[in-house]
C-alpha positions in Angstrom: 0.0 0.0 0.0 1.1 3.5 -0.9 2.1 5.6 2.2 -0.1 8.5 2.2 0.2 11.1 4.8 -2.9 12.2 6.9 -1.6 15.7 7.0 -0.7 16.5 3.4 -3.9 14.3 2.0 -6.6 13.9 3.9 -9.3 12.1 1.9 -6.7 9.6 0.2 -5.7 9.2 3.9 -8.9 7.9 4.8 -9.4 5.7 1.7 -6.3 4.3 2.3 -7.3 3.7 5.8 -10.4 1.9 4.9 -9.0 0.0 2.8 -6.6 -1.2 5.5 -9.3 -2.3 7.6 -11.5 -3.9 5.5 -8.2 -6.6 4.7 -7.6 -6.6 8.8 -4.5 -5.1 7.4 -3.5 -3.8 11.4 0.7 -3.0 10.4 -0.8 -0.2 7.3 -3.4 1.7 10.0 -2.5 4.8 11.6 -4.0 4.1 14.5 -3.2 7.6 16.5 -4.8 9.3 13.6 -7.8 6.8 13.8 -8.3 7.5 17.5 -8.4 10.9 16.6 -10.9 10.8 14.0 -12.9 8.5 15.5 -13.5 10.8 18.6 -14.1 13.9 16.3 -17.4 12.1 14.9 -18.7 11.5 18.0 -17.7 15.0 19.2 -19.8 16.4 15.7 -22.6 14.3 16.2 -23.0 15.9 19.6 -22.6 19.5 18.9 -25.3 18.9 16.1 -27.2 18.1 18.4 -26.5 21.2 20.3 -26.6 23.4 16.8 -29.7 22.0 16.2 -31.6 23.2 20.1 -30.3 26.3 19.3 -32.1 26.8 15.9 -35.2 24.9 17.2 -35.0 27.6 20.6 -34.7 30.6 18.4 -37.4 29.5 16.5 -39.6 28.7 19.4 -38.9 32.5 20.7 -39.2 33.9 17.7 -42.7 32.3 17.1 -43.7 32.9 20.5 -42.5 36.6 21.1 -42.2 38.2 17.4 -44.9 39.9 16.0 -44.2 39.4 12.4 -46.4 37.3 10.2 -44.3 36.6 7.7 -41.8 33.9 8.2 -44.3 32.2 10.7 -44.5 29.1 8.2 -40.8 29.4 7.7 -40.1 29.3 11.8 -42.6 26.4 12.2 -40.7 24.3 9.3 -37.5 25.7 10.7 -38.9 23.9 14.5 -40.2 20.7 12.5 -36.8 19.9 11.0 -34.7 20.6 13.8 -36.8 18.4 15.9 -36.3 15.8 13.2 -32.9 15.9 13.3 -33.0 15.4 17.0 -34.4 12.9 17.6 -32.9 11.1 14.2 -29.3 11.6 15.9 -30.9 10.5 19.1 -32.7 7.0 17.6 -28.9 6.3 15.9 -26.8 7.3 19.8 -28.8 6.1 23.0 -25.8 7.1 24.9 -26.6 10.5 23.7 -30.2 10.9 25.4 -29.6 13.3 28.0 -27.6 15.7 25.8 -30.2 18.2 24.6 -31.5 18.8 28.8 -27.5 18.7 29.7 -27.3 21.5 26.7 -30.3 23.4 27.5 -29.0 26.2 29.0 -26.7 27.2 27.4 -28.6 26.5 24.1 -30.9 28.8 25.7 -28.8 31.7 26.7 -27.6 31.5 23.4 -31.1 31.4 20.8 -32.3 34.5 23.2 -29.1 36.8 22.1 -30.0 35.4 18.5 -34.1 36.1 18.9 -33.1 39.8 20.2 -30.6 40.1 17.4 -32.8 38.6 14.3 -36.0 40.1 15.8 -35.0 43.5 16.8 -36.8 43.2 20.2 -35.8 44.2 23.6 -33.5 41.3 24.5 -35.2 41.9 28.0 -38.5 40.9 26.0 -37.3 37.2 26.1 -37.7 35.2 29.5 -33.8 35.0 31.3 -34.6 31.1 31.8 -36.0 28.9 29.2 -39.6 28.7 29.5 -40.2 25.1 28.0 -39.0 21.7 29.4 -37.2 19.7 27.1 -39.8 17.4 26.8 -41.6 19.9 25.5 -38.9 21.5 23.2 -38.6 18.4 21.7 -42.1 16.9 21.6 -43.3 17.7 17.5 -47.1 18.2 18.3 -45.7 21.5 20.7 -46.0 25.1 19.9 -45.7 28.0 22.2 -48.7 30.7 22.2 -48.1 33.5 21.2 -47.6 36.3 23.9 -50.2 39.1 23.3 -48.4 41.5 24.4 -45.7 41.2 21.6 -49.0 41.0 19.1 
């Protein structure tokens, strides 16, 4: 097997890899890289999961506290397919379960800066603390009502 170098050429790298272990070939692996690799996918799947509250947050704010009447069937699309990715990453990593109320808050703290940003409201118009369990956030029959006082 060629010897192709992980930092120089990533994607041949990987073939190459795969192609090691496939034939149980253990002397061409470059198993430090492996390690490494193997840990950053489990990292990624986890902060999509955290990505993913955030968007479904800021749109749960925004369809609860905005007044616009616009991009309401953009936001509840926007809610329908985070949720959807949820629980999709969730089905595929059961040791992943407890992420999204582990991440809340600070998924939280972060969608209210964005809802005051994107929205142009009073960031003080957004509750401090989320408002919603998770059970809640993630259930996909769930909407806030809208607050009328932002109406």
């Amino acid at each position: 097997m060629t010897d192709i170098s992980y930092e120089t050429d990533f994607y041949a790298w990987t073939q190459q890899q795969a192609k090691a272990i496939r034939a149980k070939d253990v002397a061409a692996l470059d198993t430090a890289h492996l390690a490494e690799e193997v840990e950053d996918l489990g990292r990624a799947v986890r902060k999509g999961i955290g990505s993913q509250l955030e968007r479904l947050l800021l749109h749960l704010l925004k369809w609860q506290y905005d007044p616009a009447t616009d991009p309401r069937r953009l936001w509840r699309l926007s809610i329908r397919h985070a949720r959807r990715e949820i629980a999709d990453d969730l089905a595929e990593n059961r040791s992943l379960h407890n992420h999204p109320a582990e991440r809340l808050s600070l998924a939280y703290r972060r969608a209210r800066l964005d809802a005051a940003d994107e929205t142009g409201l009073d960031l003080e118009k957004f509750p401090e603390v989320c408002p919603w369990t998770i059970e809640q956030i993630l259930d996909e029959d769930f909407l806030p009502q809208a607050d009328p006082g932002g109406r």
